[in-house]
Structure formats: structure tokens, C-alpha cells
PDB file of N, CA, C and O in Angstrom:
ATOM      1  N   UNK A   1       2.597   3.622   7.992  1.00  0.00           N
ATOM      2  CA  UNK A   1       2.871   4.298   6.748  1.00  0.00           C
ATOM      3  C   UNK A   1       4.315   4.816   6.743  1.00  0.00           C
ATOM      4  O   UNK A   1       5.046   4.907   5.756  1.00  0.00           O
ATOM      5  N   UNK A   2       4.629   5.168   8.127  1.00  0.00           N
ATOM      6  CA  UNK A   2       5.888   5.999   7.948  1.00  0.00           C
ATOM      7  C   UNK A   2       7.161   4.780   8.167  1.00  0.00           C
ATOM      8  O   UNK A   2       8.351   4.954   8.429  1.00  0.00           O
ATOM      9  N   UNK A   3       6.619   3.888   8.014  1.00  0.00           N
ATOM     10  CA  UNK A   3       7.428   2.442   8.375  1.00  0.00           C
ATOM     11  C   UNK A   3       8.303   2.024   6.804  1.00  0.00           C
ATOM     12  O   UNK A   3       9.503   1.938   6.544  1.00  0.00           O
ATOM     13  N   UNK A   4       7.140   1.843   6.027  1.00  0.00           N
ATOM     14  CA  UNK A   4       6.971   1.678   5.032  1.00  0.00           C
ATOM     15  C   UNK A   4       8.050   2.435   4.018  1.00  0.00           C
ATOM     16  O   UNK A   4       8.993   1.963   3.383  1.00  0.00           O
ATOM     17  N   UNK A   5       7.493   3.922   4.121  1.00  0.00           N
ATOM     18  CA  UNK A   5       8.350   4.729   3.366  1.00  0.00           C
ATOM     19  C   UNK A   5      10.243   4.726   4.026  1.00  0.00           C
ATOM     20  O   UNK A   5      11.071   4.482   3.149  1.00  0.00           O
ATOM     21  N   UNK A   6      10.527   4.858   4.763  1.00  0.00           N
ATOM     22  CA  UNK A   6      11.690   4.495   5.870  1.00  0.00           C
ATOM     23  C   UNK A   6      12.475   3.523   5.314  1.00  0.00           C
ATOM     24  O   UNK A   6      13.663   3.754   5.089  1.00  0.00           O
ATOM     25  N   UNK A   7      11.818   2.133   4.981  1.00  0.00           N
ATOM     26  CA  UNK A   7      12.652   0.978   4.626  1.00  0.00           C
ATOM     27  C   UNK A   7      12.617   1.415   3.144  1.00  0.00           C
ATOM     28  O   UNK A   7      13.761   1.222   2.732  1.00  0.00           O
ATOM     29  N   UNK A   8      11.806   1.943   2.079  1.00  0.00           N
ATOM     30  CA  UNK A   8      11.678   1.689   1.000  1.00  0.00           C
ATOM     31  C   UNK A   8      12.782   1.944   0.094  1.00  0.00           C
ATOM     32  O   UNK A   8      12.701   1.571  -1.077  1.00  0.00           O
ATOM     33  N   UNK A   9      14.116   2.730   0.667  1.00  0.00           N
ATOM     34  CA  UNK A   9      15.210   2.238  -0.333  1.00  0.00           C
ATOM     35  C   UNK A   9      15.976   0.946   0.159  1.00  0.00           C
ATOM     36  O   UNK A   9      17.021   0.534  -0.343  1.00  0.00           O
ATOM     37  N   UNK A  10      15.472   0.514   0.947  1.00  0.00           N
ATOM     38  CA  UNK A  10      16.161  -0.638   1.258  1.00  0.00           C
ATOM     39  C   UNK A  10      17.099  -0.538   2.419  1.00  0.00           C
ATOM     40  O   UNK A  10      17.991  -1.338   2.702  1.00  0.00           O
ATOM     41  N   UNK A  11      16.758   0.596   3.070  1.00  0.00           N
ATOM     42  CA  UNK A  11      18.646   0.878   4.293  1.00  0.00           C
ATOM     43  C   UNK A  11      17.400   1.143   5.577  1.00  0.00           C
ATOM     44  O   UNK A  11      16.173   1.219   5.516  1.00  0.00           O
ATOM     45  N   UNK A  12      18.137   1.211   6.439  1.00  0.00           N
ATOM     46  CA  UNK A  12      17.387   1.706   7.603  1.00  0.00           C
ATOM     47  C   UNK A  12      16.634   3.621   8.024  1.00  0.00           C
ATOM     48  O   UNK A  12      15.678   4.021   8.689  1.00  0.00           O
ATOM     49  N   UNK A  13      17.396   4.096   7.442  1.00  0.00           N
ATOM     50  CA  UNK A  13      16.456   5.224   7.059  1.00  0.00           C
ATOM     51  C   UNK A  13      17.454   5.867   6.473  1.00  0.00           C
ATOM     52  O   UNK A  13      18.463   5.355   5.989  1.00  0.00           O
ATOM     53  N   UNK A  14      16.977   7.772   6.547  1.00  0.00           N
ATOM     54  CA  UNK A  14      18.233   8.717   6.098  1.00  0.00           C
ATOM     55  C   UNK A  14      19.425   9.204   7.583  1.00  0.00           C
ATOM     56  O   UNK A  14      19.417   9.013   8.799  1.00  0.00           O
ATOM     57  N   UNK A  15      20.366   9.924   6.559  1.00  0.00           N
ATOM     58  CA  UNK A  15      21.029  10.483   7.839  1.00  0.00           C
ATOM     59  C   UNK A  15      22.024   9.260   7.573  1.00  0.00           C
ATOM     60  O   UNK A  15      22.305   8.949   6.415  1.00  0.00           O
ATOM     61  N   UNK A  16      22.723   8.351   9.030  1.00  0.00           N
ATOM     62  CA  UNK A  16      23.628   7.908   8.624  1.00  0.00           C
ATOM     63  C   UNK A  16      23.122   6.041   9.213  1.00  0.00           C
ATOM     64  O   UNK A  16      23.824   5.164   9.716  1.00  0.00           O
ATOM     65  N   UNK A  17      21.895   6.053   8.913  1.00  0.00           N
ATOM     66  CA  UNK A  17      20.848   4.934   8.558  1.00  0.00           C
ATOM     67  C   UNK A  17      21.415   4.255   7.401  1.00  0.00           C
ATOM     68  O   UNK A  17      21.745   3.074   7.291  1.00  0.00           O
ATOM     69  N   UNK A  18      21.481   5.383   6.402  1.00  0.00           N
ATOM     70  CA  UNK A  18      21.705   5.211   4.692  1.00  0.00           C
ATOM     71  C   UNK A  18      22.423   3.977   5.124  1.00  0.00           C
ATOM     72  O   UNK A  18      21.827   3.062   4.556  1.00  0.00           O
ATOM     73  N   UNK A  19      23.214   3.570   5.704  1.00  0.00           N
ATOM     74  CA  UNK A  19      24.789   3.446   5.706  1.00  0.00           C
ATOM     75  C   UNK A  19      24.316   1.880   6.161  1.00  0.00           C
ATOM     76  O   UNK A  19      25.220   1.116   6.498  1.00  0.00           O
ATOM     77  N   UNK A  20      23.676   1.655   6.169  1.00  0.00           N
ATOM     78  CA  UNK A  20      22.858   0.100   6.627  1.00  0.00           C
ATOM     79  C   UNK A  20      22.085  -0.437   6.097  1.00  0.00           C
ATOM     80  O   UNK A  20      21.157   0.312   5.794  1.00  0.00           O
ATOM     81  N   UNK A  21      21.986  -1.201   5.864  1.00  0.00           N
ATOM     82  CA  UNK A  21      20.803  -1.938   5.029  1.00  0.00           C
ATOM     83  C   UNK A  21      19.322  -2.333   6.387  1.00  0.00           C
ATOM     84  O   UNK A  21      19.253  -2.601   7.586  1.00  0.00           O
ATOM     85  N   UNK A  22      18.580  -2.181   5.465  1.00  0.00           N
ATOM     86  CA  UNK A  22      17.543  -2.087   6.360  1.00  0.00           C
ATOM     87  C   UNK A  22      16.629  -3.897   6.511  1.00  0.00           C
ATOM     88  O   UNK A  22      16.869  -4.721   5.628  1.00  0.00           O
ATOM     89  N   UNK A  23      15.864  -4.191   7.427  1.00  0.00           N
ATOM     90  CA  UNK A  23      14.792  -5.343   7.096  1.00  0.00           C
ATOM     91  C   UNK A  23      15.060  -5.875   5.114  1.00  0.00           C
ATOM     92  O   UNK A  23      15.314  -5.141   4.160  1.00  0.00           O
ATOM     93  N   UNK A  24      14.890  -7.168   5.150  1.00  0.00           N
ATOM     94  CA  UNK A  24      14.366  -7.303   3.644  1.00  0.00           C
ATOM     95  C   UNK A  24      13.145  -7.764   4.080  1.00  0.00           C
ATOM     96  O   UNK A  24      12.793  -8.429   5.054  1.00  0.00           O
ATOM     97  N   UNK A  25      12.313  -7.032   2.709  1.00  0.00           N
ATOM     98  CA  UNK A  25      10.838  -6.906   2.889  1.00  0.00           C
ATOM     99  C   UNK A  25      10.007  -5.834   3.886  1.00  0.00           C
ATOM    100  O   UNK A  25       8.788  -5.949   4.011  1.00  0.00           O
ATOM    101  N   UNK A  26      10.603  -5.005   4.437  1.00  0.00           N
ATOM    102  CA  UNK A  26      10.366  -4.475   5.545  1.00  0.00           C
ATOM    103  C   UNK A  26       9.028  -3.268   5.154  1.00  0.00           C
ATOM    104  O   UNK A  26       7.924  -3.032   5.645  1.00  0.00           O
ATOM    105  N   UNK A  27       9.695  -2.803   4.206  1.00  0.00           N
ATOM    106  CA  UNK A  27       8.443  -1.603   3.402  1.00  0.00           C
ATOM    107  C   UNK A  27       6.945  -2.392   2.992  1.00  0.00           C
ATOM    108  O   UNK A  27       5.812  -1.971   3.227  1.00  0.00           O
ATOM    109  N   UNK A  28       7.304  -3.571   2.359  1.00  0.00           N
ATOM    110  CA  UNK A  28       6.273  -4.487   1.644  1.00  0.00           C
ATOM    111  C   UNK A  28       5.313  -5.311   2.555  1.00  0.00           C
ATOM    112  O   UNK A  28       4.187  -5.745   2.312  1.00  0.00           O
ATOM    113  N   UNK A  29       6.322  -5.429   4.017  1.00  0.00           N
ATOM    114  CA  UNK A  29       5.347  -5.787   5.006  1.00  0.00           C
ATOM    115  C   UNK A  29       4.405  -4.620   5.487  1.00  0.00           C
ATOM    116  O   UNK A  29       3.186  -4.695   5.330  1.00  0.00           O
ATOM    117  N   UNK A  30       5.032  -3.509   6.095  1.00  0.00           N
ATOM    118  CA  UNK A  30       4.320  -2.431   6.287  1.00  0.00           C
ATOM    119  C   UNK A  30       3.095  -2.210   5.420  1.00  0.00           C
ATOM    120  O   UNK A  30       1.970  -1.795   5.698  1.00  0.00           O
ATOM    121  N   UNK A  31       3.602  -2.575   4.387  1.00  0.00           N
ATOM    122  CA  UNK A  31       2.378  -1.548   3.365  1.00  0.00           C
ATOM    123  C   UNK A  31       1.260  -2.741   3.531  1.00  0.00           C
ATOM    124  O   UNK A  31       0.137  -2.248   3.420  1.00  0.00           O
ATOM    125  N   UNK A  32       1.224  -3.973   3.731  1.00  0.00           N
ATOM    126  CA  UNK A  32       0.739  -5.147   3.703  1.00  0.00           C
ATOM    127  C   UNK A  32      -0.310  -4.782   5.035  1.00  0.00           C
ATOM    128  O   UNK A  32      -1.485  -4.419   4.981  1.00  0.00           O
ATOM    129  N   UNK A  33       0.435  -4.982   6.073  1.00  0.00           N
ATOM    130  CA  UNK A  33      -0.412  -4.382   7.726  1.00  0.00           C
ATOM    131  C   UNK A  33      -1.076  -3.358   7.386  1.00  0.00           C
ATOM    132  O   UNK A  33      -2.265  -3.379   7.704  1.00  0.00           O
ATOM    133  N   UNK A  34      -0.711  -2.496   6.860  1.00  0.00           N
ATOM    134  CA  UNK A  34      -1.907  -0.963   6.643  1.00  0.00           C
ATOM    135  C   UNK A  34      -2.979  -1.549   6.272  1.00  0.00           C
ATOM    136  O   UNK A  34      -3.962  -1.484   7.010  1.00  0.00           O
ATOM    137  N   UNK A  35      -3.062  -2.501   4.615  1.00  0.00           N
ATOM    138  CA  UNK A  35      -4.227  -2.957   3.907  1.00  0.00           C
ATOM    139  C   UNK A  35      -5.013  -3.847   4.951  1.00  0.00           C
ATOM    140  O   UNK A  35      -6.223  -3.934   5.159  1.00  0.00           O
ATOM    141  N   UNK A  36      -4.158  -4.351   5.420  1.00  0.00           N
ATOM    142  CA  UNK A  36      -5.409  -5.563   6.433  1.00  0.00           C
ATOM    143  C   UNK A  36      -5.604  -4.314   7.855  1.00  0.00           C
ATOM    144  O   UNK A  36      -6.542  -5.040   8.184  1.00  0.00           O
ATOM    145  N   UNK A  37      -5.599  -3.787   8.359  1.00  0.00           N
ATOM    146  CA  UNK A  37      -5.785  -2.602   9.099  1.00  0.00           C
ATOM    147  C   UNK A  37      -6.991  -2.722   8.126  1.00  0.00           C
ATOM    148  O   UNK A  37      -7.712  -3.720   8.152  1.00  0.00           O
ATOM    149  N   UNK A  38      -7.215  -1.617   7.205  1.00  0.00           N
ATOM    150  CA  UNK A  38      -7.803  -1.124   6.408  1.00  0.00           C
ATOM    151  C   UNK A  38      -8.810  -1.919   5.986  1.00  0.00           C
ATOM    152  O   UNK A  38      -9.608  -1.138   5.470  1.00  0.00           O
ATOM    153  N   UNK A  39      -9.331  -3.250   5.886  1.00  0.00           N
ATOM    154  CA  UNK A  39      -9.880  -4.048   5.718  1.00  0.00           C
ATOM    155  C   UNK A  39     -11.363  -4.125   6.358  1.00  0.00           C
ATOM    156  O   UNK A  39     -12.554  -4.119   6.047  1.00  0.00           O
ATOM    157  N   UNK A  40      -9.980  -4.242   8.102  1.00  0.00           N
ATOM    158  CA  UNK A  40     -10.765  -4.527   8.772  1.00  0.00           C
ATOM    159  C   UNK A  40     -11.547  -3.349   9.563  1.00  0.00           C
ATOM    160  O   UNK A  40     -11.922  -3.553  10.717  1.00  0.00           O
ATOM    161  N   UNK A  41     -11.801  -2.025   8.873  1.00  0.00           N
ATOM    162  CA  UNK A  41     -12.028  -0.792   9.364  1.00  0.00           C
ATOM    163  C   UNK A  41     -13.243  -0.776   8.603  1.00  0.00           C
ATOM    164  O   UNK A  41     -14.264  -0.284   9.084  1.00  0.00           O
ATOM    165  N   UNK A  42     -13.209  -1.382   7.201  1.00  0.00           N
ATOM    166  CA  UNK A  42     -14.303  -1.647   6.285  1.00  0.00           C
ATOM    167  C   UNK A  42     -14.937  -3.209   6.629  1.00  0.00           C
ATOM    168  O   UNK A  42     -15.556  -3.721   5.695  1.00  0.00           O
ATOM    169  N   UNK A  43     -14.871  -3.700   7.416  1.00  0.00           N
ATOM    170  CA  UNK A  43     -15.719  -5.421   7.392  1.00  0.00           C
ATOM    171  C   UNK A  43     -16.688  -5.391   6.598  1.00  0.00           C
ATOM    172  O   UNK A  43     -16.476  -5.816   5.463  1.00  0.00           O
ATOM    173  N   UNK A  44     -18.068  -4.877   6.946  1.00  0.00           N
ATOM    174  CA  UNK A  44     -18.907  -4.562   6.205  1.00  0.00           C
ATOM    175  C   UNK A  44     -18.940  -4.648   5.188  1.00  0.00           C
ATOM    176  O   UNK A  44     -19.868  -5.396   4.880  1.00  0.00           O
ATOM    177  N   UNK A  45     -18.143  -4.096   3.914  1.00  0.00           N
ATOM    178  CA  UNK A  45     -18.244  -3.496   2.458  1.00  0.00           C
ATOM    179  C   UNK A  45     -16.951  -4.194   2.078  1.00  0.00           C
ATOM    180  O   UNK A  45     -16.368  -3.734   1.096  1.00  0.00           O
ATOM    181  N   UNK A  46     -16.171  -5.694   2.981  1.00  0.00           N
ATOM    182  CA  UNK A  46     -15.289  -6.154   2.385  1.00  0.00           C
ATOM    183  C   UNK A  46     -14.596  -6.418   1.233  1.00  0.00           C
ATOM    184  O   UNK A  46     -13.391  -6.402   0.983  1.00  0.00           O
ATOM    185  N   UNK A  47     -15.840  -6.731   0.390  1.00  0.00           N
ATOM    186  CA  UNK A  47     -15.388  -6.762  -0.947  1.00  0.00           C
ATOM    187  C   UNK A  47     -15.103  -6.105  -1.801  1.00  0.00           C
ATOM    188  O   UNK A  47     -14.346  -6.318  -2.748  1.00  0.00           O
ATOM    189  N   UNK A  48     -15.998  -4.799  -1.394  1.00  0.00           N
ATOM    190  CA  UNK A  48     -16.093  -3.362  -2.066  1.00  0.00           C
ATOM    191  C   UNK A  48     -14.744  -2.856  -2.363  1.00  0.00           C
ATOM    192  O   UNK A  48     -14.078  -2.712  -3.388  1.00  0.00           O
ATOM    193  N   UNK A  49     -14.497  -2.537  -0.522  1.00  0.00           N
ATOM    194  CA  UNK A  49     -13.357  -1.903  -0.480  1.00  0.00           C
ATOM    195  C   UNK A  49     -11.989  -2.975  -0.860  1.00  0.00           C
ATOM    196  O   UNK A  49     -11.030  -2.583  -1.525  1.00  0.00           O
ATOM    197  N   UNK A  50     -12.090  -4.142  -0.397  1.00  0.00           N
ATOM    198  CA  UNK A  50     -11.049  -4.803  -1.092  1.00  0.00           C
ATOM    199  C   UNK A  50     -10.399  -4.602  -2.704  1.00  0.00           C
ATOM    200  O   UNK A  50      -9.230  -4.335  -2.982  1.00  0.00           O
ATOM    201  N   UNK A  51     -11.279  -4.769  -3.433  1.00  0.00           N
ATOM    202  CA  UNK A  51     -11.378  -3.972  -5.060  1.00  0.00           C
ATOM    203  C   UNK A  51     -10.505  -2.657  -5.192  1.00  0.00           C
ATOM    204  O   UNK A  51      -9.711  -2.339  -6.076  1.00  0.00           O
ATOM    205  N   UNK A  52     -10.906  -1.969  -4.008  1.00  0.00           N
ATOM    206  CA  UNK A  52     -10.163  -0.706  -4.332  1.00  0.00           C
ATOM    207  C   UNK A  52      -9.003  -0.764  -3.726  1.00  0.00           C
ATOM    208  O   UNK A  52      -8.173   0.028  -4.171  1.00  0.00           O
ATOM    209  N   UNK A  53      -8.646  -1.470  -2.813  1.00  0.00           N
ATOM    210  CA  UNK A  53      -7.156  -1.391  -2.494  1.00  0.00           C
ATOM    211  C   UNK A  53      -6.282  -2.068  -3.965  1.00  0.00           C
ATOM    212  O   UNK A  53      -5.299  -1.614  -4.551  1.00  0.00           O
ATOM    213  N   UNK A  54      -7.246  -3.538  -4.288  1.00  0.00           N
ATOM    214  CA  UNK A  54      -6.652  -3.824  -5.801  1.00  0.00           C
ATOM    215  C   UNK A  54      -6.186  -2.445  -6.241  1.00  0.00           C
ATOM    216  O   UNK A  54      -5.017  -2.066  -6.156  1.00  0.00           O
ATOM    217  N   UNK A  55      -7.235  -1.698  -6.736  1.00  0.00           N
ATOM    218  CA  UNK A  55      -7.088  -1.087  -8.045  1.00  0.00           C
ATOM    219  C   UNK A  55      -5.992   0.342  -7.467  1.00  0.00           C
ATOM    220  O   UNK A  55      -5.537   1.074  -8.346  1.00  0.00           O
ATOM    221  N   UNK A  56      -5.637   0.640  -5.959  1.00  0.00           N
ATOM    222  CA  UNK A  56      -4.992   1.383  -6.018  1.00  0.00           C
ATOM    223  C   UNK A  56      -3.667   1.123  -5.925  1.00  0.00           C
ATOM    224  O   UNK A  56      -2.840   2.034  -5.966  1.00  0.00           O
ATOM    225  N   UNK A  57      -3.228  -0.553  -5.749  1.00  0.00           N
ATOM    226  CA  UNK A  57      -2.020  -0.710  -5.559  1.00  0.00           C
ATOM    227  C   UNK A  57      -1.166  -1.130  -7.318  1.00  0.00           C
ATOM    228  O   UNK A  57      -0.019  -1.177  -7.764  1.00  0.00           O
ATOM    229  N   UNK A  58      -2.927  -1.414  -7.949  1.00  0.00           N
ATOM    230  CA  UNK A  58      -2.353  -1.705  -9.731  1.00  0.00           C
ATOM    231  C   UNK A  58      -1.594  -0.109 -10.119  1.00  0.00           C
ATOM    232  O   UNK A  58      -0.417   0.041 -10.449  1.00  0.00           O
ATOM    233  N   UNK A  59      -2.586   0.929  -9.976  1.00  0.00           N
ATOM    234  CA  UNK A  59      -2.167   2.022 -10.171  1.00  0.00           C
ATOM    235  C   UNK A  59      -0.730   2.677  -9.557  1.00  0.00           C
ATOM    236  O   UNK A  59       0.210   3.315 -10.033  1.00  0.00           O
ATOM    237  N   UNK A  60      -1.077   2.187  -8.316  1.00  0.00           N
ATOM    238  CA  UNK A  60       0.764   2.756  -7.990  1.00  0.00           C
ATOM    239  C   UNK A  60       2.102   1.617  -8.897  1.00  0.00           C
ATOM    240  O   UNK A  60       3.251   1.845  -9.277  1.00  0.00           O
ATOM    241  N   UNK A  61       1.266   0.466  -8.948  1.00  0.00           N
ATOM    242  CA  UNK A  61       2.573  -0.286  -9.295  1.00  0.00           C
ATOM    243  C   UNK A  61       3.134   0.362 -11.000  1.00  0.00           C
ATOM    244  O   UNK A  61       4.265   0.128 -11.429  1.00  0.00           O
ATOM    245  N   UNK A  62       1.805   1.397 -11.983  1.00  0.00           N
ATOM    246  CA  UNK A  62       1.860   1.509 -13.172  1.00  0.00           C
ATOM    247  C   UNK A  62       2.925   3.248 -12.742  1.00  0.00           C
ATOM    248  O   UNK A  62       3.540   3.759 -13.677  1.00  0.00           O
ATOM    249  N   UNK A  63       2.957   3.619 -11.966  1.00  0.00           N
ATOM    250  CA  UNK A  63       3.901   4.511 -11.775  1.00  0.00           C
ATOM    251  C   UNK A  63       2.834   5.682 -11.230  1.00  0.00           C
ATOM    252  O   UNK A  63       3.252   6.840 -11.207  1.00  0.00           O
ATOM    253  N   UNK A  64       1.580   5.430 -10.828  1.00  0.00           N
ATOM    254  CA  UNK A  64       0.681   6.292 -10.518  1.00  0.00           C
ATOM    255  C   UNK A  64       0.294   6.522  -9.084  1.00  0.00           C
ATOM    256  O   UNK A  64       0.405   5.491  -8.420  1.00  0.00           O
ATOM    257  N   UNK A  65      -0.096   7.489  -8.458  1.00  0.00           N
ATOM    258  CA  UNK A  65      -0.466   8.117  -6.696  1.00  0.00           C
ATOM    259  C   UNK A  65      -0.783   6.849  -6.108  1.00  0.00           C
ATOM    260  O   UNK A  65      -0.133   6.307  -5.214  1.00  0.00           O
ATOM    261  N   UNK A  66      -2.035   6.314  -6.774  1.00  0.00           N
ATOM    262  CA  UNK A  66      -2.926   4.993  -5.660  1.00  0.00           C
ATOM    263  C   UNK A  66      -4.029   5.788  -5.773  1.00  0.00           C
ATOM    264  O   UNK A  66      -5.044   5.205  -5.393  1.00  0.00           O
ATOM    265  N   UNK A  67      -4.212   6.945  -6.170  1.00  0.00           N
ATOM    266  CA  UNK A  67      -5.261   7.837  -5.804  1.00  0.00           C
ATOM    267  C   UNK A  67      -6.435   7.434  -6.812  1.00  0.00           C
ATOM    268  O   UNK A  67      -6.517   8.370  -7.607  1.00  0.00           O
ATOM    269  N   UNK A  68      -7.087   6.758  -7.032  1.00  0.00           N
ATOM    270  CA  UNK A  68      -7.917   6.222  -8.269  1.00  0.00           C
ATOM    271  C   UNK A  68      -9.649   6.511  -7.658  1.00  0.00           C
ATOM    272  O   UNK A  68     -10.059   6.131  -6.561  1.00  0.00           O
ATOM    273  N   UNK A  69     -10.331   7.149  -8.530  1.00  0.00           N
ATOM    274  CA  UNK A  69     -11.513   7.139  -8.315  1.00  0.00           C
ATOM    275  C   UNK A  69     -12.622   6.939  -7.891  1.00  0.00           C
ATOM    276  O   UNK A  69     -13.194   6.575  -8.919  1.00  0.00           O
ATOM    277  N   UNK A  70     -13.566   6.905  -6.880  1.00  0.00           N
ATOM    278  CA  UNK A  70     -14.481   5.774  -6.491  1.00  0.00           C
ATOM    279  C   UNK A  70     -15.118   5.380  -7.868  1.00  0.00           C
ATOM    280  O   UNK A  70     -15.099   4.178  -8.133  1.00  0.00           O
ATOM    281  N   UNK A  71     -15.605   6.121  -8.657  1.00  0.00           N
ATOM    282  CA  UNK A  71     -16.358   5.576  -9.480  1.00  0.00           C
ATOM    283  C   UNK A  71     -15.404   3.888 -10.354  1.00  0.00           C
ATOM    284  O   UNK A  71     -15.840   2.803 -10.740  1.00  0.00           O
ATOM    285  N   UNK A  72     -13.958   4.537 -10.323  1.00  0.00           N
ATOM    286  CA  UNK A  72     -13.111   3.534 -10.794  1.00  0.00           C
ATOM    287  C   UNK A  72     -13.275   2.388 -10.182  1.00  0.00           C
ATOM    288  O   UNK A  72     -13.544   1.482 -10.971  1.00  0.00           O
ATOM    289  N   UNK A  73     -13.224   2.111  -9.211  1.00  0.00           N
ATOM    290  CA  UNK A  73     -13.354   1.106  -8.177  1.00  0.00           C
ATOM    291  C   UNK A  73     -14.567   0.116  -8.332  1.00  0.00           C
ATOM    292  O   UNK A  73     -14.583  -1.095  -8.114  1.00  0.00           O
ATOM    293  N   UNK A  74     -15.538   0.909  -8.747  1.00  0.00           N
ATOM    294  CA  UNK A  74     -17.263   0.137  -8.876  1.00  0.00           C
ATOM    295  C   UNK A  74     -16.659  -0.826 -10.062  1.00  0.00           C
ATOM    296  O   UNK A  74     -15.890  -0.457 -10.949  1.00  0.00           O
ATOM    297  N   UNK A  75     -17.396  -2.676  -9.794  1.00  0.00           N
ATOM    298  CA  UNK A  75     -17.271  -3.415 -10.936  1.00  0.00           C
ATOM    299  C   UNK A  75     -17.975  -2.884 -11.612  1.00  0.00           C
ATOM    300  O   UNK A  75     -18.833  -2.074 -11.261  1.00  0.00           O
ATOM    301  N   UNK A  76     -17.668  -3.352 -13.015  1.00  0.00           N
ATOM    302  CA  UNK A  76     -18.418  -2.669 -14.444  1.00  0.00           C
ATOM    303  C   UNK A  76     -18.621  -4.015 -15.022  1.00  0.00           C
ATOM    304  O   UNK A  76     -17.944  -5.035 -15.146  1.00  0.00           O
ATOM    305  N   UNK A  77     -20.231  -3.489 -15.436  1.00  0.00           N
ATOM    306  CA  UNK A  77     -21.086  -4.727 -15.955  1.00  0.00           C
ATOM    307  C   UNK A  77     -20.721  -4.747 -17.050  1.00  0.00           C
ATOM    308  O   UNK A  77     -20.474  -3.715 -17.673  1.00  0.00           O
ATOM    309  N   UNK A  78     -20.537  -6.589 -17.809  1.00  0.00           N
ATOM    310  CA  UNK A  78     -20.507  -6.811 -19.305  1.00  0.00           C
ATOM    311  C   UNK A  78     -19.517  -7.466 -19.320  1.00  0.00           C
ATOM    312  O   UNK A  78     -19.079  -7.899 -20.386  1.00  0.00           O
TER     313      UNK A  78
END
């Protein structure tokens, strides 16, 4: 996680990091390893929880936490 946030302006960190450009892709991989981490912590309920990583990475991408509901997460019939 703290990988992630680190690369995410693009430099190698703060301080005099700034001053470098960091990995390309480096944040997007990180955040990538967490979800499959995370996956595989849920095997079981794969699909379940897969859904909700969807729906929390739609939400961050709309400018929102990631923090989205369980009830949000449940497919909805119809």
C-alpha cells in the first residue's frame, strides 16, 4: 500500500526523491499485487469479493474513497 502511494506522483518519493522520476507504472502495479493478495485471502467467496474490488476501484476512479458498501457490492436482480 505504502508502495503504491510513494510512486503515485510519478517521482520516487518526497523530500529530494521529488527530484526523480520514479518506476513507470510502479503505483498501478502495487495497487494490482494488493488486489490479487486480496483475492487470494478470499478464495472461497472469489467472485463475491472480486465484485467488490470492481466496484471499489469504479468508485475511486469516479473521484470517490473505494469505501462502497457491502450491501453495494451484492448483484442486484433484474
Amino acid at each position: 500500500c505504502a508502495n503504491a502511494v510513494v510512486f503515485a506522483d510519478g517521482t520516487l518519493g518526497p523530500g529530494e526523491l521529488k527530484h526523480h522520476p520514479g518506476p513507470v507504472g510502479a503505483s498501478e502495479v502495487s495497487a494490482f499485487a494488493m488486489n490479487i493478495v486480496a483475492l487470494g485471502k478470499h478464495a472461497d467467496m472469489i467472485e463475491k469479493y472480486g465484485q467488490r474490488l470492481i466496484d471499489r476501484a469504479v468508485d475511486i476512479a469516479r473521484g470517490g474513497s473505494g469505501r462502497v458498501a457491502a450491501a453495494a457490492a451484492e448483484p442486484q436482480e433484474g
